[in-house]
C-alpha positions in Angstrom: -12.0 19.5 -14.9 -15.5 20.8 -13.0 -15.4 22.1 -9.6 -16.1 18.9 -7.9 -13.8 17.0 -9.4 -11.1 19.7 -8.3 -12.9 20.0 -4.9 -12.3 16.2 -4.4 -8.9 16.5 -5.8 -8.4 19.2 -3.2 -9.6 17.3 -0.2 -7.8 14.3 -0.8 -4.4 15.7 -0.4 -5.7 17.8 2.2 -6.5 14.6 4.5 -2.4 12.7 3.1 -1.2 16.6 4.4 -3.2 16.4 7.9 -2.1 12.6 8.3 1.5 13.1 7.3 2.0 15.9 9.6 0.2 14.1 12.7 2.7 11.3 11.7 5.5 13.1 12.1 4.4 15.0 15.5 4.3 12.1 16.9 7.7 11.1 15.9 9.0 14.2 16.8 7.2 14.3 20.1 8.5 10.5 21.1 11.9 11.7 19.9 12.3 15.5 21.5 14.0 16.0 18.6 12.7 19.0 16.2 15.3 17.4 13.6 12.4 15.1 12.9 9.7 17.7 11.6 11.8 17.9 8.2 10.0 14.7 7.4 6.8 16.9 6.8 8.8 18.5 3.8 7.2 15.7 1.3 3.4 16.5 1.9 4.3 20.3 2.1 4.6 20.1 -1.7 1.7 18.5 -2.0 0.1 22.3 -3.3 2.6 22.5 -5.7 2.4 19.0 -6.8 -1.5 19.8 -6.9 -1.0 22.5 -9.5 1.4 20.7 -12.2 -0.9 17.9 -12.1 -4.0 20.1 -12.6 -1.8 22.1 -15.6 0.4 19.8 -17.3 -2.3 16.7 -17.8 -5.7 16.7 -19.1 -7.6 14.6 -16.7 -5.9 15.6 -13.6 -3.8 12.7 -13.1 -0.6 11.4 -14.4 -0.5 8.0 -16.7 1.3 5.7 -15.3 2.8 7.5 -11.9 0.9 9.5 -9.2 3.0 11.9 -7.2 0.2 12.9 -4.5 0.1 9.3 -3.2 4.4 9.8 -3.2 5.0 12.3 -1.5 2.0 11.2 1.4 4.3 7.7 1.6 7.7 9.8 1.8 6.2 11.3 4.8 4.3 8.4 6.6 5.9 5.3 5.9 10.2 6.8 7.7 7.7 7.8 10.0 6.1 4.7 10.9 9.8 3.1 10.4 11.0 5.7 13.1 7.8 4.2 15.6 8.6 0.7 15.5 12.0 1.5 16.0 10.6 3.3 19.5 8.7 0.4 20.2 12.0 -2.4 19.9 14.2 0.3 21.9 11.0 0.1 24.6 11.0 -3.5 24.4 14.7 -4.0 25.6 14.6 -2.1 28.1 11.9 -3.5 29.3 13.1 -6.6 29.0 16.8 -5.6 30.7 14.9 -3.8 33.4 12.7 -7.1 33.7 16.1 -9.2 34.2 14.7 -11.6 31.1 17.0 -13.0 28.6 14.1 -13.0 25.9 11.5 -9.7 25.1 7.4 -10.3 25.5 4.6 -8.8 23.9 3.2 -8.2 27.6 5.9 -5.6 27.9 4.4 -2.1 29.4 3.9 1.1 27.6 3.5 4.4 28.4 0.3 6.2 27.5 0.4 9.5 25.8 -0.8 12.6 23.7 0.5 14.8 21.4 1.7 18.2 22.3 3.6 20.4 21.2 4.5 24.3 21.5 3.2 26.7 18.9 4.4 30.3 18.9 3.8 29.9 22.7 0.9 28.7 23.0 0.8 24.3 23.9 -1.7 22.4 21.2 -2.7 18.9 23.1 -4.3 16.3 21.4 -7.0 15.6 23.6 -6.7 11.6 24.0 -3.9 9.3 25.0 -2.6 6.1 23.3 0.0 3.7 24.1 3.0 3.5 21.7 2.1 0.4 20.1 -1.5 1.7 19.3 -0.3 5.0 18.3 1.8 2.9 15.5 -0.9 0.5 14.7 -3.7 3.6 14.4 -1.2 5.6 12.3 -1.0 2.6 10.2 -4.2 1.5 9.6 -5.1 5.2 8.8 -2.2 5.5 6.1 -3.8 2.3 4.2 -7.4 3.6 4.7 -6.5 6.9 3.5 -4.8 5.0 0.5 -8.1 3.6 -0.5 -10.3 6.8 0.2 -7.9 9.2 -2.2 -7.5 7.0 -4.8 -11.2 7.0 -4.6 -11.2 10.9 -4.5 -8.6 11.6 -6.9 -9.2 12.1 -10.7 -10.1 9.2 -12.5 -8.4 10.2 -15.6 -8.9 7.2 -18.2 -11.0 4.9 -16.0 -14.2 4.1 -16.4 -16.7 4.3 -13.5 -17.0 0.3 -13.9 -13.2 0.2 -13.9 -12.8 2.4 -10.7 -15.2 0.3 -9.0 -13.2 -2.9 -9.7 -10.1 -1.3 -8.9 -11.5 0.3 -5.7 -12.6 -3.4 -4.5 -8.7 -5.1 -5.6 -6.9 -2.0 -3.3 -9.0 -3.2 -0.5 -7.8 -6.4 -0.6 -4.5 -5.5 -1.5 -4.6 -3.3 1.9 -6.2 -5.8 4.2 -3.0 -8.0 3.1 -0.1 -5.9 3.6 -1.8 -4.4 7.0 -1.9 -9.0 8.0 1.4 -9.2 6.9 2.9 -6.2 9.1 0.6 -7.1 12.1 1.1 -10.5 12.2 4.7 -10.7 11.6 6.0 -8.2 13.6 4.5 -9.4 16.4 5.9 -13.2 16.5 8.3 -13.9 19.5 11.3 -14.6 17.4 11.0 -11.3 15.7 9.7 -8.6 17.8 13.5 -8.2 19.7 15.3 -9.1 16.1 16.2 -5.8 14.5 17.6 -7.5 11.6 14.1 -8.7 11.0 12.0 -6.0 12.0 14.3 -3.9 9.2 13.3 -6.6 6.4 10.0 -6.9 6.8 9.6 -3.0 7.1 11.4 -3.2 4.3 8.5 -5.0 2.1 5.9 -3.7 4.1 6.9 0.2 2.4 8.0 -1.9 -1.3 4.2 -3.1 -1.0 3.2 0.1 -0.1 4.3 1.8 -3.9 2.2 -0.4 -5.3 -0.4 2.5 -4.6 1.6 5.2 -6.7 1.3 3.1 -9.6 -1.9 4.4 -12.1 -2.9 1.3 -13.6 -6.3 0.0 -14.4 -5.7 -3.7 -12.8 -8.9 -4.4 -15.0 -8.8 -5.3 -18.6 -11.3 -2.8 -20.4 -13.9 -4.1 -22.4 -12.4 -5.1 -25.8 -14.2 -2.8 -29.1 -17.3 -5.3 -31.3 -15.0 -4.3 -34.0 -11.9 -5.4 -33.2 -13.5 -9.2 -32.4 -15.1 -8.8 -35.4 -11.9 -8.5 -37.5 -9.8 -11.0 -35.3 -7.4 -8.6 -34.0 -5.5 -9.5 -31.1 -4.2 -7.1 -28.8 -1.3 -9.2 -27.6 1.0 -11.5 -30.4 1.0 -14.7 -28.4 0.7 -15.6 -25.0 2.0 -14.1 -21.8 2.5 -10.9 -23.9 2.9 -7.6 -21.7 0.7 -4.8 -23.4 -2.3 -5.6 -21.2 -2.6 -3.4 -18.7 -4.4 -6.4 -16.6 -1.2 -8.4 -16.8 0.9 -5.5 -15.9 -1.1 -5.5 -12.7 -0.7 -8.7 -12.4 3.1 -9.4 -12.4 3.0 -5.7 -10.0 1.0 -7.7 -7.4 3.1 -10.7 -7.6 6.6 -8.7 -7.7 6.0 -6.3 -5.1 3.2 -7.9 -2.7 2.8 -11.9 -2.6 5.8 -13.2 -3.8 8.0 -10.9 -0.6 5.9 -12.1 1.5 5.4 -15.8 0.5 9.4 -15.5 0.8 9.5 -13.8 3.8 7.1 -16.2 5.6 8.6 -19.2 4.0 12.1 -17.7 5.6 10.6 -17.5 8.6 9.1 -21.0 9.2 12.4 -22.3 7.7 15.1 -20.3 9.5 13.7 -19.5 12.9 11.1 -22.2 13.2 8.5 -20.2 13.4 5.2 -22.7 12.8 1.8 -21.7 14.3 -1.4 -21.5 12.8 -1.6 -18.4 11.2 1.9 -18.6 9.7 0.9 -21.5 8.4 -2.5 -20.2 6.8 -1.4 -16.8 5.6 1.5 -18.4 3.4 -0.9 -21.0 1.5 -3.0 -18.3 0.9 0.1 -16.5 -0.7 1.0 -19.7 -2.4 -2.6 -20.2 -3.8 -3.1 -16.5 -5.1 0.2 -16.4 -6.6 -1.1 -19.5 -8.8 -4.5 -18.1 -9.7 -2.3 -14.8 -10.4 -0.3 -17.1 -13.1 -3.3 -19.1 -14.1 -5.3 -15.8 -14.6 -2.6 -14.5 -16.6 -2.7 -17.6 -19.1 -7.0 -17.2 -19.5 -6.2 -13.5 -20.2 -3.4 -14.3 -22.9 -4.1 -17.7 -24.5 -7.5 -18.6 -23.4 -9.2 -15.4 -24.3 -7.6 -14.8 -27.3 -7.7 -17.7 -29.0 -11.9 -17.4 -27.6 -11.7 -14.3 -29.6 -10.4 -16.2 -32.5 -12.7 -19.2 -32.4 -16.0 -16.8 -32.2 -14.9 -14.5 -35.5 -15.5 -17.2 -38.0 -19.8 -17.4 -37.5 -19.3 -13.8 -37.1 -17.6 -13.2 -40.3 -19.8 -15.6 -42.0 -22.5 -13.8 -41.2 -21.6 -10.5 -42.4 
């Protein structure tokens, strides 16, 4: 591995490290509670985790499992569990102090920084956020970050082509589960439902490992040769040695088909049915077919493509 490559390597677990511990200072700081600051522990062995990566594998990365991009989620994600939990507490007080029987978004928060003491001296962070923003800004950092250290990390196996491709589906993926957080948590029937603020946290963070999972979620370019000779890298269709369908069944099992359900539980169980809700799950309905239809082309179609184009070819030669 050059120097850059480890200098990149380097700097991308040095921004999960700085993330994870303004995470839990916050936690800590809304909290008064130094209990909290063990949730640091995860990105603390991020050095460590660093160095086995670097020694034990040859391109820096790990083959099918990244442990950086672990550990930064064991850190941020009970973190951003313990915020929201803040923010319901906030919102029924509120709401008893208010004398209303039902919670509002309009309800008031406090604006604040971070401080804290260090070996006597007091380290302010010098700007103030309410607590909803400081959960929302924590969160849209943790999926931005996401995107930037899988973009920093070692490539290991990929192809510049194939990280480009996969650098374009995470930022969809990410747009998708930080729509699916936003907009759900913030409809009337669930922002004073604990129950429901739980589940959808719930696969909000299952989403979320999508991220520690080192696949291609592009098929690589298939060898002259092997079209040549007919070979099929699959026996049949919906066969699971593609590493494109792999992706594929990930995206469905731990991203569109919770939250198609989720969505679907809401408009059917609490009436929930507004514009958006409505939107968001046909567009989960609609990707989850061309997911399945994609995975037929990949399988049947191109194969038997394959198949159909060897006989001129063999012809020929």
């Amino acid at each position: 591995m050059g120097w850059v490559s480890l200098f990149k390597a380097l700097l991308a677990r040095f921004l999960f490290a700085i993330h994870g511990i303004i995470t839990v200072w916050r936690v800590t700081d809304i909290n008064s509670d130094p209990l909290y600051y063990l949730l640091i522990i995860p990105v603390c062995l991020l050095p460590l985790e660093m160095i086995l990566t670097l020694k034990l594998t040859d391109d820096g990365e790990w083959k099918w499992f990244c442990p950086s991009v672990f550990l930064y989620l064991s850190s941020v994600v009970p973190g951003i569990w313990f915020l929201n939990f803040d923010i319901y507490e906030k919102r029924i007080e509120y709401r008893d102090s208010m004398g209303w029987e039902d919670c509002s978004m309009d309800t008031a928060y406090n604006e604040s920084s971070l401080s804290a003491d260090v070996a006597g001296f007091q380290v302010v962070v010098p700007f103030a956020l309410s607590d909803d923003s400081w959960s929302l800004a924590l969160e849209q950092f943790l999926l931005a970050l996401l995107l930037l250290g899988r973009w920093l990390l070692p490539k290991g196996a990929l192809t510049r082509d194939q990280l480009s491709q996969l650098l374009l589906v995470y930022i969809g993926m990410a747009a998708d589960i930080l729509e699916f957080s936003l907009e759900t948590l913030k409809e009337q029937a669930v922002i004073c439902n604990l129950f429901l603020i739980i589940l959808i946290l719930g696969l909000w963070s299952w989403s979320l490992l999508q991220f520690t999972l080192v696949l291609t979620s592009v098929s690589a370019p298939r060898a002259r040769a092997a079209k040549i000779s007919g070979a099929k890298s699959c026996k049949g269709c919906f066969g699971c040695c593609e590493n494109e369908i792999w992706a594929l069944w990930i995206t469905i099992v731990m991203q569109d088909g919770p939250f198609l359900a989720m969505r679907l539980y809401l408009l059917i169980e609490f009436n929930i049915i507004n514009q958006m809700m409505l939107f968001f799950t046909l567009k989960n309905i609609l990707v989850i077919i061309l997911q399945l239809y994609r995975m037929i082309i990949v399988q049947c179609g191109d194969t038997n493509a394959v198949s159909t184009n060897v006989e001129p070819l063999q012809e020929e030669l």
